[in-house]
C-alpha positions as CSV (number, residue, x, y, z in Angstrom):
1,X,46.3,58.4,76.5
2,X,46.3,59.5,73.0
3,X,48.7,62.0,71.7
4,X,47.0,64.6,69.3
5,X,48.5,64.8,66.1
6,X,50.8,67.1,65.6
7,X,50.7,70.9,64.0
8,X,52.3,71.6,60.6
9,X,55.5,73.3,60.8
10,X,55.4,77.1,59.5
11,X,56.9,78.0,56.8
12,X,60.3,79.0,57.1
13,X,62.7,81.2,55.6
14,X,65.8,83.5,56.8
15,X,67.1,86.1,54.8
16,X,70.1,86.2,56.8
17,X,70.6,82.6,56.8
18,X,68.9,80.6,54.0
19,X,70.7,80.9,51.1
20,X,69.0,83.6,48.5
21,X,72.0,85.5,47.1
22,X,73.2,85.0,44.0
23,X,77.7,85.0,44.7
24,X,80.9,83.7,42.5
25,X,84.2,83.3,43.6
26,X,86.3,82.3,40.5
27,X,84.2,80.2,38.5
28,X,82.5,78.4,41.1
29,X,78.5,79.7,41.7
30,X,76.8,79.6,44.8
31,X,73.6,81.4,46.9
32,X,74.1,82.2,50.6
33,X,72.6,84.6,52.9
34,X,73.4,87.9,54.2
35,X,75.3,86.6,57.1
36,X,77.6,84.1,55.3
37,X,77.9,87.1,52.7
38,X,79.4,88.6,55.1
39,X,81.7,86.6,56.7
40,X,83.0,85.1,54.0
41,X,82.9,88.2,51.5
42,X,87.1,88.6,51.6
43,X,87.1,85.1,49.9
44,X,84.2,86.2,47.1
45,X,85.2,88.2,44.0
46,X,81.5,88.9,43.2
47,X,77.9,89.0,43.5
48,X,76.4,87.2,40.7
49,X,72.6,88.3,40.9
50,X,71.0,87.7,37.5
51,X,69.0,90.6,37.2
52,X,70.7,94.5,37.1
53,X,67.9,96.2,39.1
54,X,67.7,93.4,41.7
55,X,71.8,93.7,42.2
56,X,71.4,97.5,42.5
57,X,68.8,97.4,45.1
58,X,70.9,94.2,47.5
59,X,74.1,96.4,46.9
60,X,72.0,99.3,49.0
61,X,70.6,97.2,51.2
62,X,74.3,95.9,51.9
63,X,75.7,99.0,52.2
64,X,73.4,99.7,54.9
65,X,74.2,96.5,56.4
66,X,78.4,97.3,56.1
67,X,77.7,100.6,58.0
68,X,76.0,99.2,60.9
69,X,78.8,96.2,60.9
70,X,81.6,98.1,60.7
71,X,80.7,101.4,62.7
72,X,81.0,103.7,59.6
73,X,77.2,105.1,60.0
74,X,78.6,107.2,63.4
75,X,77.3,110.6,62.7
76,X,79.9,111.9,65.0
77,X,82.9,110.9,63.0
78,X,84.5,113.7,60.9
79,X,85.4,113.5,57.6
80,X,89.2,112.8,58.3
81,X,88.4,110.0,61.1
82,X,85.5,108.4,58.5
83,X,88.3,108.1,55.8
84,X,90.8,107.0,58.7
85,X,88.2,104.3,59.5
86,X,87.6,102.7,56.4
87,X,91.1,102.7,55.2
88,X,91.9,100.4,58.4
89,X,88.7,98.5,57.6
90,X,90.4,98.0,54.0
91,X,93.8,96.6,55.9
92,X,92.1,94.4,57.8
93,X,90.8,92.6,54.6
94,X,88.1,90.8,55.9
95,X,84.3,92.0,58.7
96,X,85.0,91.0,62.0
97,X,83.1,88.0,62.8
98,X,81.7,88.9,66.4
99,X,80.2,92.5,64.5
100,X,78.6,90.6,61.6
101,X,77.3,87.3,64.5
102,X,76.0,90.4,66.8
103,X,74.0,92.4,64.1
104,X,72.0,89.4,62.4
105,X,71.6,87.6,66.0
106,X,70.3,91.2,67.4
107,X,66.5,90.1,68.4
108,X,65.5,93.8,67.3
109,X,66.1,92.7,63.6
110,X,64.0,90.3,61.7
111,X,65.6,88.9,58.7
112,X,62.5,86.1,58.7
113,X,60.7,86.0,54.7
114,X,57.7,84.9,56.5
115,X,57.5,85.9,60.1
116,X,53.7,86.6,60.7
117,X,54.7,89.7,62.4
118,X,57.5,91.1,61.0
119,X,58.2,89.4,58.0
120,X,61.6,90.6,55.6
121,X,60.8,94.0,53.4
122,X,56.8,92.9,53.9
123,X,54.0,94.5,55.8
124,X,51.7,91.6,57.3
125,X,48.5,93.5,57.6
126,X,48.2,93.5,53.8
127,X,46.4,89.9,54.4
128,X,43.8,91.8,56.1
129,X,43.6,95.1,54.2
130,X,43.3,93.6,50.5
131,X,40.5,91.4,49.6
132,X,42.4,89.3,47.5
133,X,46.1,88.4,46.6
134,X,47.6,90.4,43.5
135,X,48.3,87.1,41.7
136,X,52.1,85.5,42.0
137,X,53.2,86.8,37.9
138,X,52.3,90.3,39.3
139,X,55.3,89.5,41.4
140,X,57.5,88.3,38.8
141,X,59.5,90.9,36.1
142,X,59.3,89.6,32.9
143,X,55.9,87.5,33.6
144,X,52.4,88.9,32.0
145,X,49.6,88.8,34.2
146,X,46.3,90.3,34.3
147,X,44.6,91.2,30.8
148,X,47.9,91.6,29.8
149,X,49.1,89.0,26.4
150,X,51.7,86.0,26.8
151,X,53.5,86.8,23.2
152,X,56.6,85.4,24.2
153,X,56.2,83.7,27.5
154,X,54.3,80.3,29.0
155,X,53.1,82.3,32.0
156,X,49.4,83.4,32.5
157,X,47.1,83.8,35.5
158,X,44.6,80.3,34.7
159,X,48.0,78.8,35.5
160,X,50.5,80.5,37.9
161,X,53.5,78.9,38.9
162,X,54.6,79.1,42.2
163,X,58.2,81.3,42.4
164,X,61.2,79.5,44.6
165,X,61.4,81.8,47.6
166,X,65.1,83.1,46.2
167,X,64.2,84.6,43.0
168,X,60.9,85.8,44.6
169,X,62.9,87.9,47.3
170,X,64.9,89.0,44.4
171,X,62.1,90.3,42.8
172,X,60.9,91.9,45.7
173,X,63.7,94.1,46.0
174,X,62.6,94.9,42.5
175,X,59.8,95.9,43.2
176,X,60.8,98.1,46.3
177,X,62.7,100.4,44.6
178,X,61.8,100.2,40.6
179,X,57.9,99.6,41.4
180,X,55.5,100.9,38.6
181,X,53.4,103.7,39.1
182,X,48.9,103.4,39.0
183,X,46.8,101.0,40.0
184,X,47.5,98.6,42.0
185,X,45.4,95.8,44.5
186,X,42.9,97.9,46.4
187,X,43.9,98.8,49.8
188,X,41.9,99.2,52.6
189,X,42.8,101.4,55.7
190,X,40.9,101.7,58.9
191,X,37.2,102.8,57.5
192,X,37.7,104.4,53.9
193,X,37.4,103.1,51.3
194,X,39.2,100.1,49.4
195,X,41.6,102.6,47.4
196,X,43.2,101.1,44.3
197,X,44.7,104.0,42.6
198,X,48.0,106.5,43.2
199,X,50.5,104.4,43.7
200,X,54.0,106.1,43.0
201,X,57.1,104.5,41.1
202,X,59.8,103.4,43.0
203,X,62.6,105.7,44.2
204,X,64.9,104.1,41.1
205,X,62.6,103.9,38.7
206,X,63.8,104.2,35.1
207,X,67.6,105.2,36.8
208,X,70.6,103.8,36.3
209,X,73.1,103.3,39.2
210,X,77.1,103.2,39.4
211,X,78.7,101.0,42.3
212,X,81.9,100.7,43.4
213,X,84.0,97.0,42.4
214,X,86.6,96.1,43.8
215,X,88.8,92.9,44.0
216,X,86.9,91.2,46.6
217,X,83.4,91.2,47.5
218,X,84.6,93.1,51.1
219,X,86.5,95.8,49.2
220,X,83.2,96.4,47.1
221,X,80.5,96.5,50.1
222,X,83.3,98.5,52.0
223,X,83.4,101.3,49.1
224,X,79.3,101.0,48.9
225,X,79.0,102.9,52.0
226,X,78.2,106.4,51.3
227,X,79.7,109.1,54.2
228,X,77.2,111.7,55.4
229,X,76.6,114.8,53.6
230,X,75.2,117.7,55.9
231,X,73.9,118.0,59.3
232,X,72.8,114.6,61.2
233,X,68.8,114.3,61.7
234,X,67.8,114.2,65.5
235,X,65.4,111.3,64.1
236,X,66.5,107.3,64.9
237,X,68.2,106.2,61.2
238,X,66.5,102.6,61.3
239,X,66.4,100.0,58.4
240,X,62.8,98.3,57.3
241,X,64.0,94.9,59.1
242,X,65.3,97.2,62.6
243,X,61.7,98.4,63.3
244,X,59.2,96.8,65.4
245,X,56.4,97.4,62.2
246,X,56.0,98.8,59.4
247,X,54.9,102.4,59.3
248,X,51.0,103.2,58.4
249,X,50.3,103.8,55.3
250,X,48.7,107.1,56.5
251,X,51.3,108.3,58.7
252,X,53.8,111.2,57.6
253,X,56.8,110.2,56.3
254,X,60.1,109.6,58.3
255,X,62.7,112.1,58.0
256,X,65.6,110.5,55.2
257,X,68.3,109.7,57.2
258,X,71.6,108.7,56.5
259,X,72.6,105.9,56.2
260,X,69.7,103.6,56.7
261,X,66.7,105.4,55.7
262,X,68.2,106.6,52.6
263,X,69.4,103.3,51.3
264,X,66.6,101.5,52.3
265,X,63.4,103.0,53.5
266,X,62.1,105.5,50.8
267,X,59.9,102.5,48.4
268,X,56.5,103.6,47.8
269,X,55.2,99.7,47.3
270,X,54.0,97.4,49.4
271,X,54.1,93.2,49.6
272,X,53.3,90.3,51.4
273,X,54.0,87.0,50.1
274,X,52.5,83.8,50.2
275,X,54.5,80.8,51.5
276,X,54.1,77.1,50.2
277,X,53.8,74.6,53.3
278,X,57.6,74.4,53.8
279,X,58.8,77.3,52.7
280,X,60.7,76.6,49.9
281,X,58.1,78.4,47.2
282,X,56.0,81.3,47.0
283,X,52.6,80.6,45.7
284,X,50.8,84.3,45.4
285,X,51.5,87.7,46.5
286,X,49.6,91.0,47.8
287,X,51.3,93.9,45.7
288,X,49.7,97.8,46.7
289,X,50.8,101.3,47.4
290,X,52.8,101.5,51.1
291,X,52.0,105.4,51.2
292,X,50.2,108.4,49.3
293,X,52.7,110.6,51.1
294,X,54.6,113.1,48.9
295,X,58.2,111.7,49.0
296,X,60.7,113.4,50.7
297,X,63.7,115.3,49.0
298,X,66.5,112.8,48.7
299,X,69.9,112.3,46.8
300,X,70.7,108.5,46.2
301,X,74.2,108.2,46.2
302,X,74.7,106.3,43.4
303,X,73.1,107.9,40.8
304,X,74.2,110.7,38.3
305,X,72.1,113.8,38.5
306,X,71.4,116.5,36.1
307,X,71.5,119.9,37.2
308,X,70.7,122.2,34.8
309,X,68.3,122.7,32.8
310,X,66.9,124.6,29.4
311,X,64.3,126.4,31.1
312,X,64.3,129.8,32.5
313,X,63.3,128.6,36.0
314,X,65.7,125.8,37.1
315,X,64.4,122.8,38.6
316,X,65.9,120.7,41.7
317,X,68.9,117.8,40.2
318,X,66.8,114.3,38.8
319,X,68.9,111.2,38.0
320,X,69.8,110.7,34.5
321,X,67.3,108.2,33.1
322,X,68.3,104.6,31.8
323,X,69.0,104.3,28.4
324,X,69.6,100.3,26.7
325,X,71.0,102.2,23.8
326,X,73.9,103.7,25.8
327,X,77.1,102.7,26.3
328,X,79.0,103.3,29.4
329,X,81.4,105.3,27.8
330,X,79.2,108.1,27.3
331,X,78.6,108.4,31.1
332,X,82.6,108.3,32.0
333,X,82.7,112.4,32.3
334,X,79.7,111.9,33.9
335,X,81.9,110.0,36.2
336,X,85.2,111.5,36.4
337,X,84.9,115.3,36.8
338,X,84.9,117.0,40.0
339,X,81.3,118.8,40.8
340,X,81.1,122.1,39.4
341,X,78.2,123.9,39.4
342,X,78.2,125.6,35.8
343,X,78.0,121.8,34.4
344,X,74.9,119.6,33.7
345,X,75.6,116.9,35.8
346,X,77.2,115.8,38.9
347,X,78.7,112.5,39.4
348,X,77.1,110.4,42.1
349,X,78.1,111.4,45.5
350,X,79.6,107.6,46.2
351,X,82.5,108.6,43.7
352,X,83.3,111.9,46.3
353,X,84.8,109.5,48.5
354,X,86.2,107.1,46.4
355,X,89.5,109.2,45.4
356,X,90.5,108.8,49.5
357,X,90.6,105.1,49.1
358,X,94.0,103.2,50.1
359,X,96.2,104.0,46.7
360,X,96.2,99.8,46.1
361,X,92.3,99.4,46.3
362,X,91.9,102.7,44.3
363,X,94.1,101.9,41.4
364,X,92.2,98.4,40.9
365,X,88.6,99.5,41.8
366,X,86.4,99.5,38.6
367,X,83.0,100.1,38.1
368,X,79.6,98.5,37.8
369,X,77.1,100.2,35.7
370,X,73.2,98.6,36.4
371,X,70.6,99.8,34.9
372,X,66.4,99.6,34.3
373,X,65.5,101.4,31.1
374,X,61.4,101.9,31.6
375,X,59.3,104.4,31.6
376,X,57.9,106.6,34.0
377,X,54.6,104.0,34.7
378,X,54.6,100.6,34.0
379,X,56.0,99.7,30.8
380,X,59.8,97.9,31.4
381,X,61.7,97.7,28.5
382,X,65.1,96.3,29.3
383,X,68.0,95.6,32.1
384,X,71.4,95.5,31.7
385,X,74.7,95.9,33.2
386,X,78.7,96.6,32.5
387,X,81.8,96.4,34.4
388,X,84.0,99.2,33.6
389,X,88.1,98.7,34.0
390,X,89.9,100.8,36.9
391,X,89.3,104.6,36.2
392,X,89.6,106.2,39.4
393,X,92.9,107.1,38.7
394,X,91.9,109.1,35.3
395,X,89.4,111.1,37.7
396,X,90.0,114.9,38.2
397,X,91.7,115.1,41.3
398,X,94.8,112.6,40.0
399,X,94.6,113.0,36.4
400,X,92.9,116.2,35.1
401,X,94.5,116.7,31.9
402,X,93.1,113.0,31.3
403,X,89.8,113.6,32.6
404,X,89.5,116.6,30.6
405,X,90.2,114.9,27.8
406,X,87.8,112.6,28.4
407,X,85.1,115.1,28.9
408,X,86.1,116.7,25.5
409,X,86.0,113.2,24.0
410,X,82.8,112.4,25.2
411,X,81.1,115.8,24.8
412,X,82.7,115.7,20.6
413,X,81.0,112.2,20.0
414,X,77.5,113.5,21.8
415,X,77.9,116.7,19.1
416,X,78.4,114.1,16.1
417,X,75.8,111.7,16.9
418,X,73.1,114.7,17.6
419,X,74.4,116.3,13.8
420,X,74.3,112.5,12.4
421,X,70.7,112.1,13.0
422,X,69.8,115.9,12.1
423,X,71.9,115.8,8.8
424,X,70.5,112.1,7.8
425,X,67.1,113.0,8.0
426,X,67.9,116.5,5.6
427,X,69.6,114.0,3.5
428,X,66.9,111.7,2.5
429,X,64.4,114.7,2.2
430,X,66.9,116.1,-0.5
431,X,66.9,112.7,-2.1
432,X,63.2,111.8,-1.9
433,X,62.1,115.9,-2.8
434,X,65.2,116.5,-5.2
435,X,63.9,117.8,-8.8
436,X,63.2,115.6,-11.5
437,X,63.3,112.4,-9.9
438,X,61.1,110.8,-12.5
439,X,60.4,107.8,-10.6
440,X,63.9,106.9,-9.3
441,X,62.6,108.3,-5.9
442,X,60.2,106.4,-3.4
443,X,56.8,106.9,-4.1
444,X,54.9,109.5,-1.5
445,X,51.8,110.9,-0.3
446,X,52.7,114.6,-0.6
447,X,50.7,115.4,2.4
448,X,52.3,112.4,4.6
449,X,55.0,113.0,6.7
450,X,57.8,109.9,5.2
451,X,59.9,108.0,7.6
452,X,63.8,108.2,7.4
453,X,65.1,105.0,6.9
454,X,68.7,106.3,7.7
455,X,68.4,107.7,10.7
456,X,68.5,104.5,12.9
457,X,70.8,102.8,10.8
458,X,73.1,105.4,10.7
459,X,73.3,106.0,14.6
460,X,73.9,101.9,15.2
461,X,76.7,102.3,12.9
462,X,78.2,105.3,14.0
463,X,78.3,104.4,18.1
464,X,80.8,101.3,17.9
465,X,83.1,103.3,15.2
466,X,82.7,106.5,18.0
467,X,83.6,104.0,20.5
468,X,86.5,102.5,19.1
469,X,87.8,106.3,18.4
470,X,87.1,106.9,21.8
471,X,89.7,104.6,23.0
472,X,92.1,105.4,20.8
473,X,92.0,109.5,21.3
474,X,92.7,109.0,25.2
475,X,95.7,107.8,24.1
476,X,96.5,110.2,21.6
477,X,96.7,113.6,23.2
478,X,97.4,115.6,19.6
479,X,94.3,114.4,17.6
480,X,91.4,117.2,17.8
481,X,88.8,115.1,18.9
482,X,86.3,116.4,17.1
483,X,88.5,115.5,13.6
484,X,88.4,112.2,15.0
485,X,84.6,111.6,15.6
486,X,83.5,113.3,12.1
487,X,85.4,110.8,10.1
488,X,83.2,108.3,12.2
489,X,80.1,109.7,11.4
490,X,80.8,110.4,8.0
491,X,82.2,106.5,7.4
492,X,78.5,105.7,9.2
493,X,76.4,107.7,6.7
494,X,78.2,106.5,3.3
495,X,78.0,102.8,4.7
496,X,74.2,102.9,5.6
497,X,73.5,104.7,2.3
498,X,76.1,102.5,-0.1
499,X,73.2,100.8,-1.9
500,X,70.4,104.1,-1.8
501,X,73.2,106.0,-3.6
502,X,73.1,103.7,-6.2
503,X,69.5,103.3,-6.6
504,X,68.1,107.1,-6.1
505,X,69.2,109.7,-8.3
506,X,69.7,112.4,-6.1
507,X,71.0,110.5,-2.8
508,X,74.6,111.0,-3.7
509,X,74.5,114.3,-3.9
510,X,72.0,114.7,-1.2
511,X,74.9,112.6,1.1
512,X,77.4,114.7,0.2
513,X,76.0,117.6,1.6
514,X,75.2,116.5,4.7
515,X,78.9,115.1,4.9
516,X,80.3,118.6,3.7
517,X,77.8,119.6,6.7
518,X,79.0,117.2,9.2
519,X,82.6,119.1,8.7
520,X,82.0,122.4,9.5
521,X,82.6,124.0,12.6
522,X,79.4,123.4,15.0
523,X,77.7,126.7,16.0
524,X,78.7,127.5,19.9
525,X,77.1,125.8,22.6
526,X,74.5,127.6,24.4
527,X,75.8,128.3,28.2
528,X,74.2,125.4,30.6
529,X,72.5,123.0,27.9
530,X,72.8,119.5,28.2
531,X,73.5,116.6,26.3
């Protein structure tokens, strides 16, 4: 008899087993999966993912993950037993092996990349519904594709290289929650038409996040988990990987619950990769909108949100946007102060239940700061991330005279830098439309509006001096703050314009001004403005 030959094996790929995450411990590297993660998370010190938005977006699907594990997502739990809980779950110092073995071997969830029914974060009828893939560097951040020019990169679509499956589930937990906005591959569902417009930015698009660090990789996941805020939804609170499908694309949207749905079911994006022949590499990709549903009202807990506002009519809180530019210094008030509803912001909910920590995992816990600066669309302009040192003890409820004074700094250095850039800019129009010039001044088209080549300049300078006087102010109580931060401004201004003092007749004078400016006594602040 002859044997037939046999079939190729199907690609493979577990997200809970094959290793895809990015984890140090001391100076060694190495990538596991979500179950090793978590059983061997009390010997980790870190996860070392190499791109911020892809971190932020495993730390919430890992918080999800830590509440199922460790029973912390009981709805019936008060506030005192929640806190109880955890703090034993800190004592213990390590997940119970038998929880973690029992939620990834549970044959409800499907942690497979490329199961052809349920395959990790995907939805498989995109093969069907899309006439063609979207084209593997659509997948890729940082890659151009389309009509779109390679300046700076060896990428383009006559040549795609395939992506190893690690880095591509990376950047699909990029694109889950900081997806762009427009068109996207046509879609198409039951008998309309293909649709290729109205897809929605991800639920973090253009945010930045602030997550809990602690010592080990356990203490941080065990902070991450957020405690519910209001009344538990009658609706099943089920993670993408827990259901038996994905939901369709025209069905209304599930209610947000807590934890699960919150963390990780709200992305307006849908994908489907396409596997190499073993597995190992992802070749192309279907990329389109998941839902032209209105999203639901939500508060991520990790973000901090403005709440008030110029306007007459006040609008629901929105997450501070990502700002490269910005240190995390500026956001430590941010941070710090209790929620009070005549301020402009309110720290992210995650830091509500970080002052009941155990006193030992409180006073070491620091903070990481990841953030996506973009723009509302499609255009991604930079990533980047900081570790803060232990603060938690300089927050509101244990330290208010320091938090105070570290709103007081903060909100002084904001006042400076916004009086900086005002008074530079008067400052070169005095120089440039001073009388009698007589050539010394830059020639001008009367009727053109002329850059100010000291604004930028000035502001670059000014922000490491403010930071430095920062530092040293929370340490010296006596020092009006604001004293402190006008010297740094005015030290900015005279060093940016050394040389245009020299070479313009009336840019001394015109400096000196705006430094005699820079010392008076700012006007009030208007009640409920922001900076």
């Amino acid at each position: 008899m002859t044997s037939s030959a046999p079939s190729p094996a199907r690609a493979g790929f577990s997200a809970a087993d094959d290793g895809w995450i990015d984890v140090r411990s001391g100076t060694a590297y190495c990538q596991v999966g979500l179950r090793e993660m978590f059983l061997t998370a009390h010997t980790l010190d870190d996860l070392a993912i190499p791109t911020a938005p892809a971190a932020s977006a495993l730390l919430r699907i890992c918080a999800a993950i830590t509440a199922r594990i460790t029973a912390l997502d009981d709805p019936e739990l008060t506030a005192e037993q929640w806190v109880t809980a955890r703090a034993a779950l800190f004592a213990l110092g390590r997940f119970n092996q038998d929880a973690v073995n029992a939620y990834f071997d549970d044959p409800a969830h499907c942690f497979e990349v490329f199961d052809p029914n349920r395959p990790f974060l995907q939805d498989p009828m995109l093969a069907s519904q899309c006439p063609a893939p979207s084209g593997i560097n659509r997948l890729v951040f940082g890659r151009p594709s389309g009509n779109n020019l390679a300046w700076l990169s060896p990428h383009h679509d006559l040549e795609p290289l395939p992506v190893p499956t690690p880095v591509a589930l990376q950047h699909l937990l990029i694109h889950h929650y900081y997806g762009a906005s427009g068109a996207t591959t046509p879609r198409t569902v039951g008998s309309r038409k293909p649709d290729s417009n109205g897809g929605r930015a991800g639920p973090l698009r253009s945010t930045v996040s602030f997550h809990p660090l602690g010592r080990t990789l356990h203490e941080t996941l065990l902070a991450q988990v957020p405690h519910l805020t209001g009344e538990p939804w009658d609706a099943p609170d089920t993670c993408p990987w827990e259901g038996n499908a994905p939901p369709a694309p025209d069905a209304p949207l599930a209610p947000v619950t807590w934890p699960g749905r919150l963390l990780t079911g709200r992305s307006r994006h849908a994908l489907l990769l396409v596997p190499s022949t073993d597995g190992t590499y992802v070749s192309d990709v279907y990329l389109t909108w998941s839902t032209k549903q209105p999203a639901l009202s939500a508060t991520d807990p990790y973000l901090v949100m403005r709440t008030a506002t110029k306007k007459k009519t006040a609008l629901p809180p929105f997450p501070r946007r990502a700002d490269a530019d910005r240190a995390w210094w500026r956001e430590l008030d941010a941070l710090l102060l209790a929620p009070d509803e005549h301020r402009a912001f309110r720290r992210p909910q995650i830091f509500d239940t970080l002052n009941d920590l155990p006193p030992d995992v409180r006073a070491n816990m620091r903070v990481r700061v990841h953030g996506f600066d973009q723009d509302g669309k499609v255009n991604n302009r930079h990533w980047y991330t900081a570790i803060t040192p232990p603060i938690l003890t300089w927050a509101q409820e244990h330290d208010p005279q320091r938090a105070e004074r570290i709103a007081q700094c903060v909100a002084a250095a904001e006042d400076c830098a916004t009086r900086l850039s005002f008074l530079t800019g008067q400052a070169w129009k005095d120089t440039i439309d001073g009388p009698g010039t007589g050539g010394t001044a830059p020639a001008r088209d009367p009727g053109k509006k002329t850059k100010n080549p000291w604004a930028t300049p000035a502001l670059a300078a000014y922000w490491p001096l403010a930071e430095q006087t920062f530092w040293r102010l929370l340490h010296d109580l006596d020092t009006p703050a604001r004293a402190a931060f006008v010297t740094a401004a005015e030290n900015a201004l005279r060093t940016v314009t050394r040389s245009d003092r020299i070479r313009y007749r009336h840019a001394a004078r015109a400096v000196a001004a705006a430094v005699a400016q820079l010392r008076r006594p700012p006007r009030a602040r208007t009640e409920g403005t922001d900076r």
